[in-house]
Backbone as CSV, one residue per row, in Angstrom:
resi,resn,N_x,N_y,N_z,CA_x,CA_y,CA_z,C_x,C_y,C_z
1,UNK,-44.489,-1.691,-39.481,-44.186,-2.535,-38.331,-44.466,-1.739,-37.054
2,UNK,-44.776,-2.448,-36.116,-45.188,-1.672,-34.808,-43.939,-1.757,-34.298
3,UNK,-44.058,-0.617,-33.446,-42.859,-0.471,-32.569,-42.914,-1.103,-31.072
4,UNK,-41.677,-1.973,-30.649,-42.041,-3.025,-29.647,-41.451,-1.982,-28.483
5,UNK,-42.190,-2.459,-27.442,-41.706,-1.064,-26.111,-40.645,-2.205,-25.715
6,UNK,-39.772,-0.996,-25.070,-38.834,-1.342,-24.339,-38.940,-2.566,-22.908
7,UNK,-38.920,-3.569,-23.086,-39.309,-4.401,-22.044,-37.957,-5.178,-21.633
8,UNK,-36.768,-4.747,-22.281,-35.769,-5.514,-21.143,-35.323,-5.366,-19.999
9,UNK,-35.794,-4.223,-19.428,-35.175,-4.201,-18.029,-36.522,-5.223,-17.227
10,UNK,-37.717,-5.201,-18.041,-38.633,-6.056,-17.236,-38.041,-7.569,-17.064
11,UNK,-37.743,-7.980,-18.970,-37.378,-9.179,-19.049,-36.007,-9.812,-18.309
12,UNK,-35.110,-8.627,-18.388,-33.975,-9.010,-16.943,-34.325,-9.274,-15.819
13,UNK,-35.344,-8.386,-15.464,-35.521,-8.213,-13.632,-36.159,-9.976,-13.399
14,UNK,-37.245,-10.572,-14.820,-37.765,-11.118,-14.943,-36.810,-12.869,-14.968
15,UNK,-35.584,-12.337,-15.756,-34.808,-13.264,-15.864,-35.538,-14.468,-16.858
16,UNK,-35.791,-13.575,-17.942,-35.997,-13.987,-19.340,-35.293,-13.884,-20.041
17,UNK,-34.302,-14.813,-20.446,-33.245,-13.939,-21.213,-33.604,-14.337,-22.628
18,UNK,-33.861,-15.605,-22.952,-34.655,-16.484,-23.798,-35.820,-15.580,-24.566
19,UNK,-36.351,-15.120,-23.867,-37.262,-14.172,-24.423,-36.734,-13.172,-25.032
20,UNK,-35.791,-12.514,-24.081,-35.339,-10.930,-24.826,-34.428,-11.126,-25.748
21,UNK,-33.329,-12.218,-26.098,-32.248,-12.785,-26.966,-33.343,-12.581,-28.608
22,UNK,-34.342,-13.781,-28.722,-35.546,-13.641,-29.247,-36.606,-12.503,-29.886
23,UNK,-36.727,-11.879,-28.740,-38.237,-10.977,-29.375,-38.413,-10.051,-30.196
24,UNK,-37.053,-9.425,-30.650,-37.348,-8.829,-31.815,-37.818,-9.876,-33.159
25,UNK,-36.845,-10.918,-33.067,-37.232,-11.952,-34.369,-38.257,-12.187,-34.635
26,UNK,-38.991,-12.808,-33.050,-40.367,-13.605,-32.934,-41.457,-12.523,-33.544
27,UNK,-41.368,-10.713,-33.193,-42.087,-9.866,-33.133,-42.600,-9.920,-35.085
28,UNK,-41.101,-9.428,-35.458,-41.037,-9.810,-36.666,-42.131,-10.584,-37.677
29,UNK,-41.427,-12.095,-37.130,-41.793,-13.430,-37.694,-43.484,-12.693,-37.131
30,UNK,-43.885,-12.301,-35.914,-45.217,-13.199,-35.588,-46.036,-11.767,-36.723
31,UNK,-45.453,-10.766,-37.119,-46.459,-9.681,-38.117,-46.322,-10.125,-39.557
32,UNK,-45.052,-10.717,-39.695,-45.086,-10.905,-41.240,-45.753,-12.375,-41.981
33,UNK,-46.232,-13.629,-40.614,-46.900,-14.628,-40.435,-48.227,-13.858,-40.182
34,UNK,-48.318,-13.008,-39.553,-49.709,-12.389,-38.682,-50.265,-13.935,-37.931
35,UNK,-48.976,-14.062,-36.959,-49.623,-14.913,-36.226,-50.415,-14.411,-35.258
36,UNK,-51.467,-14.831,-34.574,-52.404,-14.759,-33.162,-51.289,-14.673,-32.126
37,UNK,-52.124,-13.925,-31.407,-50.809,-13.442,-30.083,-50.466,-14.677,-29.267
38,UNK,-51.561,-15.226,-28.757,-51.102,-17.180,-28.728,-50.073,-17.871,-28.922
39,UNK,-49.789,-17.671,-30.391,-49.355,-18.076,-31.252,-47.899,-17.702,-31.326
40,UNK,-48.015,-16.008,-30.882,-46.926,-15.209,-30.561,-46.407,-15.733,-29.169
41,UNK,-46.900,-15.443,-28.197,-46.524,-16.371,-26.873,-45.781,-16.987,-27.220
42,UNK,-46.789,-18.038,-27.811,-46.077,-19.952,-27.448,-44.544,-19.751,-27.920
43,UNK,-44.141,-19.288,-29.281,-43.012,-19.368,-29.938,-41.670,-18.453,-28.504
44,UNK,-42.408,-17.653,-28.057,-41.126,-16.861,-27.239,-40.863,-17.870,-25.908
45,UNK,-42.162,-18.126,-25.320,-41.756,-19.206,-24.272,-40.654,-20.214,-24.785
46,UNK,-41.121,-20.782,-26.142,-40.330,-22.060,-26.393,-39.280,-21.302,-26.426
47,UNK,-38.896,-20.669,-26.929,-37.581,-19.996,-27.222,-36.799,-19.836,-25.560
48,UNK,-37.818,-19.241,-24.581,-36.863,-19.366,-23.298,-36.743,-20.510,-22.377
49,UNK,-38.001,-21.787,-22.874,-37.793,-23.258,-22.505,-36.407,-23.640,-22.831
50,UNK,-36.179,-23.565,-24.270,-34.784,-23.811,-25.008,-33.741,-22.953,-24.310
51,UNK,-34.078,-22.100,-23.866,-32.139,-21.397,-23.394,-32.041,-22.489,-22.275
52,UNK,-32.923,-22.094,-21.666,-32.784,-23.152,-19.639,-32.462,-24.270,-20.255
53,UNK,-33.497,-24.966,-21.021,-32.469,-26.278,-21.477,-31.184,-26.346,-21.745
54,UNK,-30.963,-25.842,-22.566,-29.468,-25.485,-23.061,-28.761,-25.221,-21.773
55,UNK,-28.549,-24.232,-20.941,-27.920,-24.022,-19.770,-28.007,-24.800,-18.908
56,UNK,-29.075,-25.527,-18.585,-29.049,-27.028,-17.503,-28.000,-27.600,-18.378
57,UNK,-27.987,-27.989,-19.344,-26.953,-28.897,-20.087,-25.604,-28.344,-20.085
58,UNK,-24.863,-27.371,-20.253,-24.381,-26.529,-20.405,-23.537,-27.163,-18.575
59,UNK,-23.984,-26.742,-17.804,-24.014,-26.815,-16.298,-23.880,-28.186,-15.644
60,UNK,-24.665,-29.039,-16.523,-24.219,-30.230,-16.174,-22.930,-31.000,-16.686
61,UNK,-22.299,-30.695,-18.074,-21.263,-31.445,-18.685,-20.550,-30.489,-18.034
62,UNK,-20.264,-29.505,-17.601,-19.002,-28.938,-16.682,-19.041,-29.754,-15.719
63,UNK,-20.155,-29.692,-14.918,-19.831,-30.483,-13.660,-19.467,-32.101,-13.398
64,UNK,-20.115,-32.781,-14.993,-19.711,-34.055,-14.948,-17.863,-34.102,-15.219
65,UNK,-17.094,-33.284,-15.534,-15.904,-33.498,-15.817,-15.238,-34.526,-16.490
66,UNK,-15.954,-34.273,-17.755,-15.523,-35.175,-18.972,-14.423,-35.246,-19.044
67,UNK,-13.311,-35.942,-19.666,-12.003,-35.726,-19.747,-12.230,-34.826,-21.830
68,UNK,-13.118,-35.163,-22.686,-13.295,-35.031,-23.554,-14.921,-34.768,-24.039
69,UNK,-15.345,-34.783,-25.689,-16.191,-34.769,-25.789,-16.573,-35.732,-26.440
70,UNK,-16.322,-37.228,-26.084,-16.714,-38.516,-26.517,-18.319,-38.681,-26.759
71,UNK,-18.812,-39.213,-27.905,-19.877,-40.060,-28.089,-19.662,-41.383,-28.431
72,UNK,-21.236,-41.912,-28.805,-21.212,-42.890,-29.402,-21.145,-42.703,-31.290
73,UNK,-21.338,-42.086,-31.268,-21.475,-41.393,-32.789,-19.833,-41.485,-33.368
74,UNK,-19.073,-41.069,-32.422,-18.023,-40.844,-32.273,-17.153,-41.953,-32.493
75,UNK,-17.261,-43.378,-31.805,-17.302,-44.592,-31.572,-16.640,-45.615,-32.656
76,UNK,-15.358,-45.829,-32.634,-15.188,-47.535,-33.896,-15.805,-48.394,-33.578
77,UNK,-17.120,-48.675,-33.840,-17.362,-50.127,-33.284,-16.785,-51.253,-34.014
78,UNK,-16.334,-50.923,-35.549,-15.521,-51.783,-36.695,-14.098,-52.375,-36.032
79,UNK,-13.643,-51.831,-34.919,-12.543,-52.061,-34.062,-12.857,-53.291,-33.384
80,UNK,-13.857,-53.531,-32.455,-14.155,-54.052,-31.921,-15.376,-55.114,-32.102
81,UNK,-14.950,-56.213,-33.369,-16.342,-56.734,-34.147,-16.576,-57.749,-32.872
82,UNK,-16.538,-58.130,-32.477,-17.121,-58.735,-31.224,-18.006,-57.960,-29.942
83,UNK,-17.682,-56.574,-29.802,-18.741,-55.560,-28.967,-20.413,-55.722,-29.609
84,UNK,-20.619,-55.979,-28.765,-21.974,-56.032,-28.555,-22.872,-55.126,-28.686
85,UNK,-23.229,-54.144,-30.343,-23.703,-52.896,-30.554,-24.720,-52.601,-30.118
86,UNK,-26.165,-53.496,-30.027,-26.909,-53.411,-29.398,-27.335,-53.435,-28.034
87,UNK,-26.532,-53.855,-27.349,-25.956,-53.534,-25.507,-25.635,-52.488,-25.555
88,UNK,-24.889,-51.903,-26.059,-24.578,-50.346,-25.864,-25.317,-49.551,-26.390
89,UNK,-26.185,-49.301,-27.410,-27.085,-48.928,-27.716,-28.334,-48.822,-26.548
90,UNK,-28.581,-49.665,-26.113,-29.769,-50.279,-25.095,-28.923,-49.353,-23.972
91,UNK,-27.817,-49.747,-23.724,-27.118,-48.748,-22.790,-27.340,-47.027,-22.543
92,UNK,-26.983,-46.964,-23.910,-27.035,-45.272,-24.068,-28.619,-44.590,-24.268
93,UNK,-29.952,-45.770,-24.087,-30.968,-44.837,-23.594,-31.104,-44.730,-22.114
94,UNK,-29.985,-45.024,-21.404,-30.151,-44.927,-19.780,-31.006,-45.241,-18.545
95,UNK,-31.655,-46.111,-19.296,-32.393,-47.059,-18.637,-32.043,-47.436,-16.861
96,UNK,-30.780,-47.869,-17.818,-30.082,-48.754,-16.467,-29.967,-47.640,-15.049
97,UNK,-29.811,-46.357,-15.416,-29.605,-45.122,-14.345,-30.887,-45.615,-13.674
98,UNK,-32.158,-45.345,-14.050,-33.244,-45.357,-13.725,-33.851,-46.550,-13.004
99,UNK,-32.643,-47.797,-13.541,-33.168,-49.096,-12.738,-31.611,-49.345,-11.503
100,UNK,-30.631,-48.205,-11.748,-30.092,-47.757,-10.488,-28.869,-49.233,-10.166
101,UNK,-28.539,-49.569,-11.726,-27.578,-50.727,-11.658,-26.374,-50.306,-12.030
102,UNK,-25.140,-51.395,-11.544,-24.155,-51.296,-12.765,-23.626,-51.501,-13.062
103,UNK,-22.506,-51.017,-14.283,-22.033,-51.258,-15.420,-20.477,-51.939,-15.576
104,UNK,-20.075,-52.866,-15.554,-19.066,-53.014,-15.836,-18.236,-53.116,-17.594
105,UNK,-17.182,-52.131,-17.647,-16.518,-51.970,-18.984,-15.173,-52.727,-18.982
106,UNK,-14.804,-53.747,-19.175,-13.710,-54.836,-19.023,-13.218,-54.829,-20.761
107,UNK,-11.947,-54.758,-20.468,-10.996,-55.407,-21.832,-9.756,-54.629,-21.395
108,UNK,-9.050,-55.208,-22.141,-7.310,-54.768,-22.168,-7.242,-53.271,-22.644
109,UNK,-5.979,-52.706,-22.284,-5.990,-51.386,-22.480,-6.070,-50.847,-24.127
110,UNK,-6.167,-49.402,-24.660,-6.291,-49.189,-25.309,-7.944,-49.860,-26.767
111,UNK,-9.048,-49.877,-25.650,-10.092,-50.560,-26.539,-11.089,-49.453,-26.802
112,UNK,-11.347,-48.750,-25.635,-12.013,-47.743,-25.930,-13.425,-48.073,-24.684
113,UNK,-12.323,-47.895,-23.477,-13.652,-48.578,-22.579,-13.881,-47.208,-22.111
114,UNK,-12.633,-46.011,-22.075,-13.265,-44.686,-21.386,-13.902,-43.837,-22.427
115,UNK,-13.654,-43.987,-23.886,-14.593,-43.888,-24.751,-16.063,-44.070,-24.629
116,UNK,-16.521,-45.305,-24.260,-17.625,-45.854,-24.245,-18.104,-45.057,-22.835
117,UNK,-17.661,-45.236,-21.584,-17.967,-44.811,-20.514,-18.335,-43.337,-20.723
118,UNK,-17.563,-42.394,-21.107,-17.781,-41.113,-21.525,-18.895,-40.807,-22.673
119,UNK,-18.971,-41.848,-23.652,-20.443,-41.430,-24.022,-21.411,-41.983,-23.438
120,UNK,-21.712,-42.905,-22.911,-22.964,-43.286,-22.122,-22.649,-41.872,-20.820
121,UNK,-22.161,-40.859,-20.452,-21.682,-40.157,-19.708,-22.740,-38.980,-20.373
122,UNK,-22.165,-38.750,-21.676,-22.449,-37.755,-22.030,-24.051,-38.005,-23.022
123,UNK,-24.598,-38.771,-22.908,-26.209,-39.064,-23.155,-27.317,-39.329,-22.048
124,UNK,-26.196,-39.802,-20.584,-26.963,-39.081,-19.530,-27.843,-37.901,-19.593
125,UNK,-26.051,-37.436,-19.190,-26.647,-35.959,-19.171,-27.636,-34.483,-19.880
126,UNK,-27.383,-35.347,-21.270,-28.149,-34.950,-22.705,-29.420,-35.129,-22.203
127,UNK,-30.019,-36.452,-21.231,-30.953,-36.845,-20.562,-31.398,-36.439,-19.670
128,UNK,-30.664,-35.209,-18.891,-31.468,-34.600,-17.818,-30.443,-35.316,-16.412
129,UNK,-29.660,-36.538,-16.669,-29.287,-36.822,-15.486,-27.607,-36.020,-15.071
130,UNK,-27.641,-36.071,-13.528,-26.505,-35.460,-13.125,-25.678,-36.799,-13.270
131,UNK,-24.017,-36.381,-13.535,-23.487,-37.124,-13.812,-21.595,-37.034,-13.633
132,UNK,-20.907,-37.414,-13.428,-19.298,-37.530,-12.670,-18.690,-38.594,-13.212
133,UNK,-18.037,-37.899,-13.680,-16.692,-38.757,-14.653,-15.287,-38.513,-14.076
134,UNK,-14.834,-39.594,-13.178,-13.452,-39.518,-12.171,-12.903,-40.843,-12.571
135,UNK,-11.447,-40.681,-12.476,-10.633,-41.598,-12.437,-10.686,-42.454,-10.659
136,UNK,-10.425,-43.539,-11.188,-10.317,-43.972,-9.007,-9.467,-42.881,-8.249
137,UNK,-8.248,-42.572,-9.218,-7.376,-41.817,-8.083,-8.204,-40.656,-8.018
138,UNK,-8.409,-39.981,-8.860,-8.595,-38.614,-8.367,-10.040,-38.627,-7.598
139,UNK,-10.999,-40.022,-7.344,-11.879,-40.321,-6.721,-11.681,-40.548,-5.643
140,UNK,-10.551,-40.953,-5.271,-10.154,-40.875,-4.059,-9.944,-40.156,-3.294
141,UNK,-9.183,-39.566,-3.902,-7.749,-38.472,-3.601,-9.215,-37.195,-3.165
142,UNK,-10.159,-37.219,-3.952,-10.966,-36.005,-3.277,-11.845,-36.304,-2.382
143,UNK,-12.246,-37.596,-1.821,-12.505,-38.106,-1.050,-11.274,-37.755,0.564
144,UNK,-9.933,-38.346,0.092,-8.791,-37.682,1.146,-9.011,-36.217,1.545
145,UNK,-8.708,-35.230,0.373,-9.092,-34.118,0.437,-10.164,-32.978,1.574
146,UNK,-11.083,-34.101,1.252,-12.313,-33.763,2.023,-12.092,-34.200,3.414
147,UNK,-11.667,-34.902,3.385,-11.693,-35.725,4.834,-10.670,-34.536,5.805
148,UNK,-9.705,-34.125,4.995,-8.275,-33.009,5.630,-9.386,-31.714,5.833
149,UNK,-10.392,-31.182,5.111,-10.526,-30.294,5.685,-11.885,-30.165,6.595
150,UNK,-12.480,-31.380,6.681,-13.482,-31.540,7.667,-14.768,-31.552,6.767
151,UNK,-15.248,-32.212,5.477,-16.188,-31.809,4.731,-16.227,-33.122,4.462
152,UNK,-15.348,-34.469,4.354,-15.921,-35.560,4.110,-17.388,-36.351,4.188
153,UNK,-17.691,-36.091,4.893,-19.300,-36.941,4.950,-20.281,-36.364,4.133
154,UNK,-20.032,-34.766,3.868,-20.775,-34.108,2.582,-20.306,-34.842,1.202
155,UNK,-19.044,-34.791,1.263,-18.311,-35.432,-0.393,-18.714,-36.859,-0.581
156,UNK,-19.155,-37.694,0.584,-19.337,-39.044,0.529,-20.866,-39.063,-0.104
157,UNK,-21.474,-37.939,0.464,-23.207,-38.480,0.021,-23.190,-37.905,-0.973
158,UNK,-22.269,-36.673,-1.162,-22.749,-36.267,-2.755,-22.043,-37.442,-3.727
159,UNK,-20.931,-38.067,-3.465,-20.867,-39.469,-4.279,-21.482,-39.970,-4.062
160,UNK,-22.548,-40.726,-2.975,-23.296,-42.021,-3.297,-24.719,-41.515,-3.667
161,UNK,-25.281,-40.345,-3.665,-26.510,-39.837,-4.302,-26.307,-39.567,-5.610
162,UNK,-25.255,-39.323,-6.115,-25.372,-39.093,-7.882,-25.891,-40.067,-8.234
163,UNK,-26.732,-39.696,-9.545,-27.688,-40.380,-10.104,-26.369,-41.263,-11.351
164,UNK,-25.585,-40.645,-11.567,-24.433,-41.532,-12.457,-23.341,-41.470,-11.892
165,UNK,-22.305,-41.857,-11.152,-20.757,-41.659,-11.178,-20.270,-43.380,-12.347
166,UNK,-19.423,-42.111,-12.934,-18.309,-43.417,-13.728,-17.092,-43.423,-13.267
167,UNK,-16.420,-44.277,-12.317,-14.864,-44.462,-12.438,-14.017,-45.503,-13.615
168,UNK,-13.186,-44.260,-13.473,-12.514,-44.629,-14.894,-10.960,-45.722,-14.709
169,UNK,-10.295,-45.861,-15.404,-9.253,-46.896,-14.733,-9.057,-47.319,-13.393
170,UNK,-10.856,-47.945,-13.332,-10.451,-48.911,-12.462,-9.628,-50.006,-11.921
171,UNK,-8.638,-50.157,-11.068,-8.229,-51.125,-10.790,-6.567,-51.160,-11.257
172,UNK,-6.476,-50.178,-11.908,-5.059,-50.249,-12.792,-4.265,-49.983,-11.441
173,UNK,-4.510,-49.178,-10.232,-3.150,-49.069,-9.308,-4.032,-49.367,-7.799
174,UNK,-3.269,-50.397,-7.275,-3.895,-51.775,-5.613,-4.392,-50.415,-4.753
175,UNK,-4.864,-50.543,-4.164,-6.086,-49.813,-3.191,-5.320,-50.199,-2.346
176,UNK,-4.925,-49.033,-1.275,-4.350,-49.201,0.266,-4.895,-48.665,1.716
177,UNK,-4.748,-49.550,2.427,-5.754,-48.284,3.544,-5.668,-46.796,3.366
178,UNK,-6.445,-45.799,3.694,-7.949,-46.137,3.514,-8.704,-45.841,2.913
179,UNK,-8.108,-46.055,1.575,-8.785,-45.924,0.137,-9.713,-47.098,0.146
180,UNK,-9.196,-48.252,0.429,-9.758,-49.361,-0.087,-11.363,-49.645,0.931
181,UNK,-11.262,-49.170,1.694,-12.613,-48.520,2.564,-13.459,-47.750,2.098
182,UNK,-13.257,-46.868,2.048,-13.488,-45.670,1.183,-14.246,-46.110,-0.048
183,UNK,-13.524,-46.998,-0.635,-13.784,-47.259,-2.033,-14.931,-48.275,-1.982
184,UNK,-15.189,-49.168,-0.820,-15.855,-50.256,-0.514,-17.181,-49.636,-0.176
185,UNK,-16.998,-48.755,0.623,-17.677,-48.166,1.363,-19.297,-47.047,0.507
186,UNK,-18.374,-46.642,-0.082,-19.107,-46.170,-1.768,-20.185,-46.923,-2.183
187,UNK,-19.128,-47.804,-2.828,-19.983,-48.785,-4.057,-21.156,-49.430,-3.144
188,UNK,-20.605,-49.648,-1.909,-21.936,-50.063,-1.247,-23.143,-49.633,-1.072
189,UNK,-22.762,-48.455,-0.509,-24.095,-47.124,-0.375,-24.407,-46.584,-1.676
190,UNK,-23.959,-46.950,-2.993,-24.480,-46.457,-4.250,-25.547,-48.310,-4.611
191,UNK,-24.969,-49.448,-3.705,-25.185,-50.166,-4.368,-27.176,-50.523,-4.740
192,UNK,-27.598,-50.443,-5.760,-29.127,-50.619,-6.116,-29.857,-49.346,-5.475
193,UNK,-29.071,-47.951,-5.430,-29.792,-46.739,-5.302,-29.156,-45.697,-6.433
194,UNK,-28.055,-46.126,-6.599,-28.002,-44.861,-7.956,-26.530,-45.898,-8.829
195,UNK,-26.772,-45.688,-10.157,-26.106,-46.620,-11.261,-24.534,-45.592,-11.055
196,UNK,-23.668,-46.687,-11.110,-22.238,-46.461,-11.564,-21.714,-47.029,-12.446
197,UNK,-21.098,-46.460,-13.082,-20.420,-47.587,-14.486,-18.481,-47.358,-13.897
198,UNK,-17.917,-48.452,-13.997,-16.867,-49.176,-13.488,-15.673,-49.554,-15.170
């Protein structure tokens, strides 16, 4: 076996990590395959395509603030023989983000509407899209927040530019000035530029 030179302080400086995690294996694999150096390449790139992927993803379900790690996989639909499997299905290739509509999840408590919301949440993001999973209050309440320390109009566009926000128990506690502004005020400036599910 050849001996591989020392190249991680390159591949750090380089901020390959994908590569250096990798290259002994690939080095390995590519003499005992006797693959073409090509051949050798391609496999280490993919290998550091795959970390960044992984870490965009990684980066995004923190920031969406799942309450859990809900799917659809996950899902009774046997609970609910009247749900409409193929709507949600059609749902969860995210279409609808892209045509920038949205979603309303209606039924009585305990059905599994933040279930559902949280996996169409979490196949977004599987998708590349940024994505925010808030209850109204605490949608609010950081909306208030912002406003106390002089940063509101930043917190407002970064809510109405997300490419997904889901609020979650909607409606369960009356909107009072000047939430109910606030809240109006939103859905408007999200309205037919970026999808919310409700």
């Amino acid at each position: 076996m050849h001996p591989i030179p020392d190249l991680t302080p390159l591949l750090k400086q380089l901020r390959l990590s994908g590569i250096l995690d990798s290259l002994e294996a690939r080095n390995r694999e590519a003499i005992d395959r006797k693959l073409a150096f090509t051949e050798f390449l391609s496999l280490l790139i993919h290998d550091e395509v795959a970390r960044r992927d992984n870490k965009k993803l990684s980066l995004r379900m923190r920031r969406a603030n799942f309450r859990s790690q809900k799917t659809l996989e996950g899902f009774d639909f046997d609970r609910l023989p009247g749900l409409n499997r193929a709507a949600i299905h059609d749902l969860a290739t995210c279409r609808f983000i892209d045509e920038k509509v949205a979603v309303l999840i209606a039924g009585p408590c305990g059905t599994g509407k933040s279930h559902l919301a949280q996996a169409l949440g979490h196949a977004a993001a599987r998708q590349g899209h940024d994505v925010l999973f808030s209850t109204q209050s605490q949608l609010l309440a950081s909306l208030r927040n912002a406003a106390a320390v002089g940063t509101y109009d930043r917190r407002f566009q970064y809510l109405a530019r997300l490419p997904l926000l889901i609020i979650d128990d909607f409606g369960l506690k009356p909107l009072r000035s000047p939430d109910d502004e606030d809240f109006h005020d939103l859905i408007a400036e999200r309205y037919e530029r970026a999808a919310t599910i409700l």
